[in-house]
C-alpha positions as CSV (number, residue, x, y, z in Angstrom):
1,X,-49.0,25.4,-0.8
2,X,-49.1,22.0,0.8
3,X,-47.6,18.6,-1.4
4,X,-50.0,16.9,-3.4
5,X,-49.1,13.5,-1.9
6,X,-49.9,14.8,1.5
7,X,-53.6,15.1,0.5
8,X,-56.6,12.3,0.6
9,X,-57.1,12.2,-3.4
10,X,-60.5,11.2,-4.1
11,X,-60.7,12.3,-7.9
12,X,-60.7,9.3,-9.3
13,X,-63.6,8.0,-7.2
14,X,-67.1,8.2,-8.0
15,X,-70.3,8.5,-5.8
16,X,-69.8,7.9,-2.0
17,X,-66.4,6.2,-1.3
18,X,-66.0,4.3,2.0
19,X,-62.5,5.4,4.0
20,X,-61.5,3.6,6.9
21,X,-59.1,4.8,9.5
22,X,-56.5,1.8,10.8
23,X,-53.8,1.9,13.2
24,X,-53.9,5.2,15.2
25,X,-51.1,6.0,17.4
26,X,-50.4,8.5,19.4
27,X,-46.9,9.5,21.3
28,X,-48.2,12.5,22.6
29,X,-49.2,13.9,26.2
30,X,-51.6,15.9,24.2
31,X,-55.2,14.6,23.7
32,X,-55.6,15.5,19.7
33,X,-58.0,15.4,17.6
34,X,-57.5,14.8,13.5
35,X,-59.0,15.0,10.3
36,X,-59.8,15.3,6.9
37,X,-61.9,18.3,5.0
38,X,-62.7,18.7,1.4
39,X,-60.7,21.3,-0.6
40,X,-62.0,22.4,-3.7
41,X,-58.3,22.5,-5.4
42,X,-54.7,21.3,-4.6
43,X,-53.6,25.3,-3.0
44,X,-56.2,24.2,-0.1
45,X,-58.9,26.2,-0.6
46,X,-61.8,25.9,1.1
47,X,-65.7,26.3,1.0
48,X,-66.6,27.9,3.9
49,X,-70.1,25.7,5.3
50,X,-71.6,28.7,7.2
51,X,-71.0,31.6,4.2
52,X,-70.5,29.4,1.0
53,X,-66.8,32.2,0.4
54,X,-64.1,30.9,-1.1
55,X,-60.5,30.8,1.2
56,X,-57.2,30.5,0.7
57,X,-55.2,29.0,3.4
58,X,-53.6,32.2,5.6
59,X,-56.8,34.5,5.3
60,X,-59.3,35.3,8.2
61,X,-61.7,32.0,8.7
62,X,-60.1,29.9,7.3
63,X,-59.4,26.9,10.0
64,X,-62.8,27.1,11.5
65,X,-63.9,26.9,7.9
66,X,-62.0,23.9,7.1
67,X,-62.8,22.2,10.5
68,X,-65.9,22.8,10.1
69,X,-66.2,21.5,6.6
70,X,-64.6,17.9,8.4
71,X,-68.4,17.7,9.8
72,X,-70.6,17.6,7.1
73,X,-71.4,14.8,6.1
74,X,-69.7,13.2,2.9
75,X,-67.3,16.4,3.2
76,X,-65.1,15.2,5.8
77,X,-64.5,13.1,9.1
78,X,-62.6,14.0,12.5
79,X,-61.9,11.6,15.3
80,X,-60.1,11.6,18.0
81,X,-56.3,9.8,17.9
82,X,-56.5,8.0,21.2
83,X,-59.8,6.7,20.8
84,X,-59.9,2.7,20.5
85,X,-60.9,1.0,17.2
86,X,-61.3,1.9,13.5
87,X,-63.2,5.0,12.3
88,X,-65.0,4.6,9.3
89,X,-66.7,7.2,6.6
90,X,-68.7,8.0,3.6
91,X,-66.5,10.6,1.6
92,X,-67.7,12.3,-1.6
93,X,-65.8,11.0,-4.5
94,X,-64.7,13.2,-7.3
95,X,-62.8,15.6,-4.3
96,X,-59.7,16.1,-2.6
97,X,-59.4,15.9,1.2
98,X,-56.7,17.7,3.5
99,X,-55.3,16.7,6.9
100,X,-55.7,18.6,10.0
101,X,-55.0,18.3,13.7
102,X,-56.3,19.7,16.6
103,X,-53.9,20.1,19.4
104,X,-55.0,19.2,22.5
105,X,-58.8,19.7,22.0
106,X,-61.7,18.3,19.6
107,X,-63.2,19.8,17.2
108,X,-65.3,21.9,19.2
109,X,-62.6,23.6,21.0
110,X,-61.1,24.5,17.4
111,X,-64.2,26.0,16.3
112,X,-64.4,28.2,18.9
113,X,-60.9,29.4,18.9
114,X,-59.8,27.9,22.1
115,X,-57.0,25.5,21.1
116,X,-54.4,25.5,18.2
117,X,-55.3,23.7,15.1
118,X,-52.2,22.9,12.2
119,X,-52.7,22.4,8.3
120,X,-51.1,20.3,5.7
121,X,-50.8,24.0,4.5
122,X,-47.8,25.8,5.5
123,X,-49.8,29.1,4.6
124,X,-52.5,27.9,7.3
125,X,-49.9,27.4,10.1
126,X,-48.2,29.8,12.5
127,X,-44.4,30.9,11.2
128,X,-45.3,28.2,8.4
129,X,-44.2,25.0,9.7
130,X,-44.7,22.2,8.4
131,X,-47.2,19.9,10.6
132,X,-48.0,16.8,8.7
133,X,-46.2,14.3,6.6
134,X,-47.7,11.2,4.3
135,X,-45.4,7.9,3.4
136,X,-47.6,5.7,1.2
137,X,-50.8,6.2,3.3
138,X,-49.8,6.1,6.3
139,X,-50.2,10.3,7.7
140,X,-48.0,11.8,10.7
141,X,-48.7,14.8,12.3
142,X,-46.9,17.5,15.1
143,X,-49.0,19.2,17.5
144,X,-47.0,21.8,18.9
145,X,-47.2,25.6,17.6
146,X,-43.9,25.6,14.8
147,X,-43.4,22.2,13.8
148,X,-42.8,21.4,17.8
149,X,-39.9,18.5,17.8
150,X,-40.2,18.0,14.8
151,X,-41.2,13.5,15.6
152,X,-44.3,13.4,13.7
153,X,-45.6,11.3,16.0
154,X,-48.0,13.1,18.0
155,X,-50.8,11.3,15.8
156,X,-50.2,8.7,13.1
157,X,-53.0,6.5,10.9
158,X,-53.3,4.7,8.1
159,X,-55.5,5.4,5.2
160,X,-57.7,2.2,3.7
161,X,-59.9,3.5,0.6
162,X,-62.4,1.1,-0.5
């Protein structure tokens, strides 16, 4: 199970709620890609937007569910780290959202298996590492398989909820 103060917590919000992404930074030679998806309850799981099954973070489909869930629209947002400027998205209020990052690749590379993608759930991630981290809302993340070094600085934001 991931922490609670690692996720995007929406549940207070109702309607559409604006999120903007500020600050990105990036320390890595890798060109990542991050994200948020919606998670139907604080273990992570996951509606899966192709099959509408239920998935628990560990089982068979669940990271190209949970990516893919990060493109529909008021269910998520992914961006790349290095590109410039603020990102900026319509969420669903009422939901909680959970961090991912694609090493290396964008979204389409994770969907089609060709690049590693790491959780805020340790269940999700190879050995169980641990691959992001959250201070006040500000999110850091490792890209490499097992926690890598361990900097958390391979892609780091900051969260604005209007």
């Amino acid at each position: 199970m991931g922490s609670d103060e690692d996720l995007l917590d929406l549940l207070d919000q109702t309607g559409s709620v604006q999120v903007k992404i500020l600050d990105k930074q990036s320390e890595a030679l890798f060109s990542n890609t991050v994200g948020f998806y919606q998670i139907e309850d604080a273990d992570g799981t996951v509606i899966d937007p192709v099959t509408g099954a239920l998935l628990q973070p560990g089982e068979a489909g669940y990271a190209a569910a949970a990516v893919g869930r990060s493109q529909e629209a008021g269910d998520g947002l992914s961006f790349a780290i290095r590109d410039a400027g603020a990102v900026t998205a319509d969420l669903d209020g009422g939901a909680l959202y959970a961090p991912f990052i694609v090493s290396n690749g964008t979204v389409a590379d994770a969907l089609s298996g060709s690049t590693d993608v790491f959780f805020e759930f340790a269940a999700a991630n190879p050995l169980g590492a641990d691959h992001v981290q959250k201070t006040g809302s500000t999110y850091a993340f490792e890209d490499l398989f097992s926690g890598g070094d361990l900097d958390f600085n391979d892609a780091v934001f900051t969260v604005e909820v209007a």
